[in-house]
KOLTOR-63143 format. One record per residue: residue in three letters; x, y, z of N, C-alpha, C in turn; residue number from 1. Coordinates in nm, 2 decimals. Example, Ala and Ser with C-alpha at 12.3 -4.5 7.8 and 13.67 -1.06 7.14 Angstrom:
  drense     n.X     n.Y     n.Z    ca.X    ca.Y    ca.Z     c.X     c.Y     c.Z  rolum
     ALA    1.32   -0.57    0.78    1.23   -0.45    0.78    1.32   -0.33    0.78      1
     SER    1.28   -0.22    0.71    1.37   -0.11    0.71    1.29    0.00    0.79      2
END
This chain:
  drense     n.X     n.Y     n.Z    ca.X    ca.Y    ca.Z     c.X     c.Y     c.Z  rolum
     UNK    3.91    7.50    0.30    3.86    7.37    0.28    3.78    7.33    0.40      1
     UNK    3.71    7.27    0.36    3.59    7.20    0.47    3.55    7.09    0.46      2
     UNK    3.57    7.05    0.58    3.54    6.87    0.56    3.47    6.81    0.49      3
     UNK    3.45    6.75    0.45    3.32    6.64    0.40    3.36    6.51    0.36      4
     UNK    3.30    6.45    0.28    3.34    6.28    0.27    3.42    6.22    0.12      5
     UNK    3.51    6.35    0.12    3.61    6.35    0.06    3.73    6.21    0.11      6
     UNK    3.73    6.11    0.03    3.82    5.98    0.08    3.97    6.02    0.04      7
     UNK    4.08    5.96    0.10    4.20    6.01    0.10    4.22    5.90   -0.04      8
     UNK    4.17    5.80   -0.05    4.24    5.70   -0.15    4.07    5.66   -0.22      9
     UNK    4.09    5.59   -0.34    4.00    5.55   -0.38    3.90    5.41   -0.36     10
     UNK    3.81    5.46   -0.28    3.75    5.32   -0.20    3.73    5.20   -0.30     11
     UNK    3.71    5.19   -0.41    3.75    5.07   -0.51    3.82    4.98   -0.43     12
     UNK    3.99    5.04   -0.40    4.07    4.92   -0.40    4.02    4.83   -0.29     13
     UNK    3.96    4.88   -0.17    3.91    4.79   -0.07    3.82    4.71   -0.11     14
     UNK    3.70    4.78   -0.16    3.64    4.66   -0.28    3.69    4.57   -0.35     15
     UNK    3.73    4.59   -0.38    3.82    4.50   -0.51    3.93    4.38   -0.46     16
     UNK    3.96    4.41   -0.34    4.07    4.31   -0.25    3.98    4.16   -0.26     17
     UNK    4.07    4.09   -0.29    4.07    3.94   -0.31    4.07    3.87   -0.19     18
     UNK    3.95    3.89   -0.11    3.94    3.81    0.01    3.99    3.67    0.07     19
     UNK    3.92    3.60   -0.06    3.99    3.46   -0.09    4.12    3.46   -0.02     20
     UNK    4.21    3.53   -0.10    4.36    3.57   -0.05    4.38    3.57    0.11     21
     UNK    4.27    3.59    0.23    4.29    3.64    0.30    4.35    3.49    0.47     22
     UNK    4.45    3.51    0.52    4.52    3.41    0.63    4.42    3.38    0.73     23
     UNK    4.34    3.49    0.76    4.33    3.51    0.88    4.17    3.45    0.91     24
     UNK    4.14    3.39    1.02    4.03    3.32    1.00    3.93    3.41    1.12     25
     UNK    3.80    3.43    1.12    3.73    3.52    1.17    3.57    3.45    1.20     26
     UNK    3.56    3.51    1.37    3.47    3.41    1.42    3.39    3.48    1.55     27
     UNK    3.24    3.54    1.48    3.18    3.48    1.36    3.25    3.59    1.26     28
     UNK    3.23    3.49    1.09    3.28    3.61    1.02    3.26    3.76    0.97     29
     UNK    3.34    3.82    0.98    3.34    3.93    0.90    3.43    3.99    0.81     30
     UNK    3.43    4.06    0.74    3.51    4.09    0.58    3.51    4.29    0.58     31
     UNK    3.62    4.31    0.49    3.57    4.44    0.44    3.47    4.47    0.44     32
     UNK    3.39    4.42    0.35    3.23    4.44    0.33    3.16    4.43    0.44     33
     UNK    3.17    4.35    0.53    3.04    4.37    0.65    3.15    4.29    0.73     34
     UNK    3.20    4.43    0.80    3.34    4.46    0.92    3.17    4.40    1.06     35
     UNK    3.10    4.45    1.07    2.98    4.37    1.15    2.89    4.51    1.19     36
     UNK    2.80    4.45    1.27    2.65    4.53    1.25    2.72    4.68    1.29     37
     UNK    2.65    4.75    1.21    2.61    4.91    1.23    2.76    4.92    1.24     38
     UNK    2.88    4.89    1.15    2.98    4.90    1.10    3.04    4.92    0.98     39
     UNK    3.11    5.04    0.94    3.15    5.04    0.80    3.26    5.06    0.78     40
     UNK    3.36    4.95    0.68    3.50    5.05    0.70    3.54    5.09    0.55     41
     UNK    3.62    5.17    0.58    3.63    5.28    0.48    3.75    5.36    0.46     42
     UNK    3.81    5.45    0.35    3.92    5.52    0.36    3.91    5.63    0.48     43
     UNK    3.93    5.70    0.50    3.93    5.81    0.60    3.93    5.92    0.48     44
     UNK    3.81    6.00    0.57    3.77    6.14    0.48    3.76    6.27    0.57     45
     UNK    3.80    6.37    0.51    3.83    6.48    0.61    3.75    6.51    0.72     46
     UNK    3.58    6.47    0.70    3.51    6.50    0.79    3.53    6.38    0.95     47
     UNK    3.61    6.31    0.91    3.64    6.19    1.02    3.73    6.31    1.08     48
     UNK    3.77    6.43    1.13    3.81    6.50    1.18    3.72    6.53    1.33     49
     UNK    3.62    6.54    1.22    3.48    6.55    1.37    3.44    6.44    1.44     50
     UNK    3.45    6.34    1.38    3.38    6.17    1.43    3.48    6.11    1.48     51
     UNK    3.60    6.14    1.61    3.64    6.08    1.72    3.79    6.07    1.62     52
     UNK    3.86    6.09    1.51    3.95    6.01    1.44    4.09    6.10    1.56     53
     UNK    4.14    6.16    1.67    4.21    6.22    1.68    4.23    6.14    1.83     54
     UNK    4.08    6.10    1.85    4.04    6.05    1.98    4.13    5.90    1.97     55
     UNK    4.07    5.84    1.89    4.10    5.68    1.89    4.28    5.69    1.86     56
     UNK    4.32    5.81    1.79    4.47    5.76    1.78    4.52    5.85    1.89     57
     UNK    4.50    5.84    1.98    4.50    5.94    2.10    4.52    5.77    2.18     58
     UNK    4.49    5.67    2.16    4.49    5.55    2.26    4.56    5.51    2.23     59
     UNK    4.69    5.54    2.11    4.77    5.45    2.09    4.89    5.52    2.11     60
     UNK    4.88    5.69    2.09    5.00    5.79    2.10    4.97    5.94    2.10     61
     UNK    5.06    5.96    2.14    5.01    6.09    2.18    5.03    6.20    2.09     62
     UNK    4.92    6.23    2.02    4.89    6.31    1.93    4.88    6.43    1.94     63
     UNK    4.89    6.52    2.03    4.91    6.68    2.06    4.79    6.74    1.99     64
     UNK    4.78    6.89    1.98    4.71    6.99    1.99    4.69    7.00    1.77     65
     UNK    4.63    6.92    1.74    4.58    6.94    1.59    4.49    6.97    1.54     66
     UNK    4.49    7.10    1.50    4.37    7.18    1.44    4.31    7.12    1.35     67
     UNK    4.23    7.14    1.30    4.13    7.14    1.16    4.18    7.17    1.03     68
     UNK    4.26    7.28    1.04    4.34    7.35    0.90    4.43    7.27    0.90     69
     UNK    4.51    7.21    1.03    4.65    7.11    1.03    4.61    7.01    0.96     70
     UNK    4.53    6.92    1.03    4.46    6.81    0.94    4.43    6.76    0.81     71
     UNK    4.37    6.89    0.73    4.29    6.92    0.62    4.44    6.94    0.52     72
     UNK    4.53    7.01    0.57    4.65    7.03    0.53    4.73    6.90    0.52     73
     UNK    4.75    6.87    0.65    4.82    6.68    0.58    4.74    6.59    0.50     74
     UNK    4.59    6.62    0.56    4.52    6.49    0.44    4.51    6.53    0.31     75
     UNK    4.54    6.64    0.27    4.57    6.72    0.11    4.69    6.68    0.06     76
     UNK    4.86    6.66    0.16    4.95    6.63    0.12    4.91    6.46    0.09     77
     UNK    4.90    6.40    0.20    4.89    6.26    0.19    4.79    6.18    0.05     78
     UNK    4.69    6.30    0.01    4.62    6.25   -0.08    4.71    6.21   -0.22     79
     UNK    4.75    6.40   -0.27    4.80    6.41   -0.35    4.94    6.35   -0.38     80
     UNK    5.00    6.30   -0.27    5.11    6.19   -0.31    5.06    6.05   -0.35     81
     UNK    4.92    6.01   -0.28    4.87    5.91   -0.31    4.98    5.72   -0.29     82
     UNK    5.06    5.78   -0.17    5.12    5.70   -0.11    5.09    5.66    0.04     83
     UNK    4.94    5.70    0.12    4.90    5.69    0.25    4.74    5.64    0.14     84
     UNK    4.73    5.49    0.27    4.60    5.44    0.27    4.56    5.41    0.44     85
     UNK    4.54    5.52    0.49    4.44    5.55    0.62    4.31    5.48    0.58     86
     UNK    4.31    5.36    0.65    4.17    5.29    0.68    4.10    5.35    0.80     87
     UNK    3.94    5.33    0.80    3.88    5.38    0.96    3.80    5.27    0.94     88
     UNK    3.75    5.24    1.09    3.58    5.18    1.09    3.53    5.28    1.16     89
     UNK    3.42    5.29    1.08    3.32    5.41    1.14    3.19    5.34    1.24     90
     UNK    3.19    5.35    1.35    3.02    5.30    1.41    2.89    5.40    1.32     91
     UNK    2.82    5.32    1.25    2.74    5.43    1.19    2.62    5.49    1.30     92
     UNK    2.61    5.39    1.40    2.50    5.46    1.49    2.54    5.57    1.56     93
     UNK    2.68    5.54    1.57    2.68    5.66    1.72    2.79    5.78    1.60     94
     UNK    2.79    5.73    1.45    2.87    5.85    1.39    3.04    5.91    1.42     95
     UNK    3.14    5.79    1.47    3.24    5.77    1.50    3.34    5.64    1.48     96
     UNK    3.43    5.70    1.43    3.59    5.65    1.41    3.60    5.52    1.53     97
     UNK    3.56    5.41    1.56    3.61    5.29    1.62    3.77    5.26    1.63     98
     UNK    3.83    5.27    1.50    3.91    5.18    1.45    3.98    5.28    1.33     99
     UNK    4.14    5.21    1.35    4.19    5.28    1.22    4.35    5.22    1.26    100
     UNK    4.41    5.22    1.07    4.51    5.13    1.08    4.55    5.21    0.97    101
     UNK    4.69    5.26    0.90    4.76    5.33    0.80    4.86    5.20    0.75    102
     UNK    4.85    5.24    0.59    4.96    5.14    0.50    5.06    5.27    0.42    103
     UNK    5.15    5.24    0.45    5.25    5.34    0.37    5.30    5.29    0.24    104
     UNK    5.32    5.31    0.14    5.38    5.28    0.03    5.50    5.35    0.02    105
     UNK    5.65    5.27    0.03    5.77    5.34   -0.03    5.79    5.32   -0.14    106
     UNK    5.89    5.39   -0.22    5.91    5.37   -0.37    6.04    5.33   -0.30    107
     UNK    6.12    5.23   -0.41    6.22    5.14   -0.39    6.31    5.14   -0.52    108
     UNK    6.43    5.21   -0.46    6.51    5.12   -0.58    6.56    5.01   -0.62    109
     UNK    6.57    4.93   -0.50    6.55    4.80   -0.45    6.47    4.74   -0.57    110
     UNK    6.51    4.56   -0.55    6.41    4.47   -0.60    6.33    4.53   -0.77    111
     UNK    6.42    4.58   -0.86    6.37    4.64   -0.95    6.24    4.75   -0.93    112
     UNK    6.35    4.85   -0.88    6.22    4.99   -0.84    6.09    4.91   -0.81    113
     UNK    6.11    4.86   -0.70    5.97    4.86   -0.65    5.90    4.92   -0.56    114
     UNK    5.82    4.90   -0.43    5.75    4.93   -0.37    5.76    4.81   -0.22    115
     UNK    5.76    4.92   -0.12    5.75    4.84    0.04    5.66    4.87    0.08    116
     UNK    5.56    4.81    0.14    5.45    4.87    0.21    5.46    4.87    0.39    117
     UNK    5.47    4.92    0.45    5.49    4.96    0.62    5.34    5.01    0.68    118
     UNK    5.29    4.88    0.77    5.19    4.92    0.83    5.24    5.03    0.98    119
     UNK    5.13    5.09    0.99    5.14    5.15    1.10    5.01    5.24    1.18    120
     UNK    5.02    5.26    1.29    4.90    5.33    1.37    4.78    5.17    1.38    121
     UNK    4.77    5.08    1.40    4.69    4.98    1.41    4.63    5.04    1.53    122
     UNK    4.50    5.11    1.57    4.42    5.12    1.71    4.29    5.05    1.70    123
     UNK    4.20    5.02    1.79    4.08    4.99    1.81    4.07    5.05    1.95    124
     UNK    3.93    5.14    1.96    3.89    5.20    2.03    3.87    5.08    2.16    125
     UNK    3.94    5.11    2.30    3.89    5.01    2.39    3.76    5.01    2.42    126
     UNK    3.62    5.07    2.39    3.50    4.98    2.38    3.51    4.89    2.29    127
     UNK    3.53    4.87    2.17    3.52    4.76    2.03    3.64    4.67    2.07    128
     UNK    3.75    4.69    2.14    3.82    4.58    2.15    3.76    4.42    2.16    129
     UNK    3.79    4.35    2.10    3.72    4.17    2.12    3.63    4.18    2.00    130
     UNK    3.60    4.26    1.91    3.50    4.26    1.76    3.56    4.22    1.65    131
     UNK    3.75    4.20    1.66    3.81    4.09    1.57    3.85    4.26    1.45    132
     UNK    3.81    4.38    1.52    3.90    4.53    1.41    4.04    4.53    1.38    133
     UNK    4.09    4.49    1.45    4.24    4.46    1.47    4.28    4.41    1.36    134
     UNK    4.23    4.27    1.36    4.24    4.18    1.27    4.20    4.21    1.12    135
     UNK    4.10    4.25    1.17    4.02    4.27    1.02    4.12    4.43    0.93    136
     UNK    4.17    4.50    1.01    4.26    4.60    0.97    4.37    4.56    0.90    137
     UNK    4.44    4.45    0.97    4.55    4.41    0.94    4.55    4.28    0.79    138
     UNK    4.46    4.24    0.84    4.39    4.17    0.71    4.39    4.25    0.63    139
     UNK    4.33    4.34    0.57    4.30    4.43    0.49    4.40    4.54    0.44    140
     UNK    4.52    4.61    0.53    4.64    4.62    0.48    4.71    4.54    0.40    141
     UNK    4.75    4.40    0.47    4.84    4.34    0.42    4.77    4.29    0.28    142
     UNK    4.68    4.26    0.25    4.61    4.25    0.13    4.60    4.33    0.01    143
     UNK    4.59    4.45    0.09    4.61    4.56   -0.04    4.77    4.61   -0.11    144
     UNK    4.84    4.60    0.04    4.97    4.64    0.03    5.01    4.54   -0.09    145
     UNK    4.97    4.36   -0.12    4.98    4.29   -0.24    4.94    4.37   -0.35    146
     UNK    4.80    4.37   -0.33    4.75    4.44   -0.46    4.82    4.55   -0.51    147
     UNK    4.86    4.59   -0.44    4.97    4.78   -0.45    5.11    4.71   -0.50    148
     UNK    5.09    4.61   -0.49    5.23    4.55   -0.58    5.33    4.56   -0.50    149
     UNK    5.35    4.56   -0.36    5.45    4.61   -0.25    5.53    4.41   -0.25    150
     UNK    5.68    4.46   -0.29    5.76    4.33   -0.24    5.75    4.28   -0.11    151
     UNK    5.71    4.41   -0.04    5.68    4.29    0.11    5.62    4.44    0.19    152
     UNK    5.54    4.35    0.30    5.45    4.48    0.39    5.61    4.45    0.54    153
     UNK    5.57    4.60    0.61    5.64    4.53    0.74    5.59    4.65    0.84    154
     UNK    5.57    4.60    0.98    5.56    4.64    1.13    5.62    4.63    1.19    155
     UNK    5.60    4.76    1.26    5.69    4.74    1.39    5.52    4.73    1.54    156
     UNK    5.59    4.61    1.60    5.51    4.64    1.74    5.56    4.62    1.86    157
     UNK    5.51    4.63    1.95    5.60    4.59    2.08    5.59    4.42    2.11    158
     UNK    5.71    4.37    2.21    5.70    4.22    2.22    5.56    4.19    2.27    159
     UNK    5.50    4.22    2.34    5.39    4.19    2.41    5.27    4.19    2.29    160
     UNK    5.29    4.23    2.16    5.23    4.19    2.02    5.23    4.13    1.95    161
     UNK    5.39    4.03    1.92    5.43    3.97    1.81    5.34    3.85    1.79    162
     UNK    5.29    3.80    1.94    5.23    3.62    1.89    5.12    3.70    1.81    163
     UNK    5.02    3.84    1.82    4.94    3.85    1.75    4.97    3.85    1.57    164
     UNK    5.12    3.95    1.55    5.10    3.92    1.43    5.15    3.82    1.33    165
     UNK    5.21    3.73    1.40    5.24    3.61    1.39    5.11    3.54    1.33    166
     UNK    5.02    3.56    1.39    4.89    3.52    1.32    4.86    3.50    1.16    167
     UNK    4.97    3.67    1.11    4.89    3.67    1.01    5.01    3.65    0.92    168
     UNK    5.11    3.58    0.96    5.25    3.52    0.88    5.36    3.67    0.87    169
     UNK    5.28    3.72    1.02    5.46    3.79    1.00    5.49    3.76    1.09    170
     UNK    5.65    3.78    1.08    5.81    3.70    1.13    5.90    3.80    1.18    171
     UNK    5.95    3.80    1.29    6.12    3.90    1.31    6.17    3.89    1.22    172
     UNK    6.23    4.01    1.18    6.36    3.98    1.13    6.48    3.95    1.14    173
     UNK    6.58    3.99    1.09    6.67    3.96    1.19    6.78    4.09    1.16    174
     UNK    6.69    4.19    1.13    6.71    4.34    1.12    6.67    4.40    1.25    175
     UNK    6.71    4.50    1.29    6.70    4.54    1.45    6.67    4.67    1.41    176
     UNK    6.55    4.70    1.48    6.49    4.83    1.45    6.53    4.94    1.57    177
     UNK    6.59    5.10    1.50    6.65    5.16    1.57    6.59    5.30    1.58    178
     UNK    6.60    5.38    1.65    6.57    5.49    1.58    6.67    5.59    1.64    179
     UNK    6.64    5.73    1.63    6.68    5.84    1.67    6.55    5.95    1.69    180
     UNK    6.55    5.93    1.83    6.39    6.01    1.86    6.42    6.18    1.92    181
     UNK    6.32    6.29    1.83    6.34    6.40    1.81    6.28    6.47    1.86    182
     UNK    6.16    6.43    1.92    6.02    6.51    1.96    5.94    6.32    2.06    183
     UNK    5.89    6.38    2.13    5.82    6.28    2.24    5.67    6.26    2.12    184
END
């Protein structure tokens, strides 16, 4: 397999998001549609392998040594479950990944077999930081994760984050997030 502009999900549903819908206020504005100049955002497609996508999530965690076949190999699994919606912003001038934010869909037996949506990986490249990506990411998850029919979206971020997402009407819980870590 060889990269190209193969999208992991079907760019429709970003189209199709009910802006109206959206909390978050943006200044000056911008939308899915015109994220802002010489900006495009988009599903992530295998060839974003080449255009920085390893780099930018490299600012948020430490991503190790991932080949091209690794890659091409999870974005095949991730496709074909059709439970990962990997957003990017692409700079079209300079041909690179800015930005990128993942929505996970769980299946639930919960709440009449439903569906949870769990944001995660929210980065912006520190040159674009202050362009409102962040936002506009998070916007655009939590919007779709509705559309995707999800009973409710949820994040985890550090405290030095929360006034941000507080912004966009999320709340602690009063569930305490735990883990059991296996690998750094």
């Amino acid at each position: 397999m060889i990269p190209d502009e193969t999208p992991l999900f079907d760019p429709r549903l970003l189209e199709e998001l009910d802006w109206t819908q959206n909390t978050a206020s943006f200044c000056p504005a911008i939308s899915p549609v015109h994220p802002g100049d010489g900006l495009v955002l988009r599903p992530l497609c295998t060839s974003d392998v080449n255009r920085g996508f390893f780099k930018i999530l490299s600012q948020l965690t430490t991503v190790g040594d991932v080949t091209t076949e690794q890659f091409m190999k999870k974005f095949d699994h991730m496709k074909k479950s059709g439970d990962y919606f990997v957003v990017v912003v692409e700079d079209i001038n300079l041909g690179q990944v800015v930005a990128t934010a993942t929505l996970i869909v769980e299946h639930k037996f919960i709440h009449g077999c439903s569906k949870r949506g769990r944001i995660e990986e929210v980065v912006v490249h520190d040159e674009c930081r202050g362009k409102q990506l962040g936002k506009l990411l998070l916007s655009v998850l939590t919007l779709l994760s509705k559309k995707l029919e999800c009973y409710k979206v949820t994040l985890e971020c550090k405290p030095k984050n929360v006034a941000f997402y507080e912004k966009f009407g999320y709340v602690a819980s009063d569930e305490t997030y735990m883990q059991s870590r296996f690998f750094d």
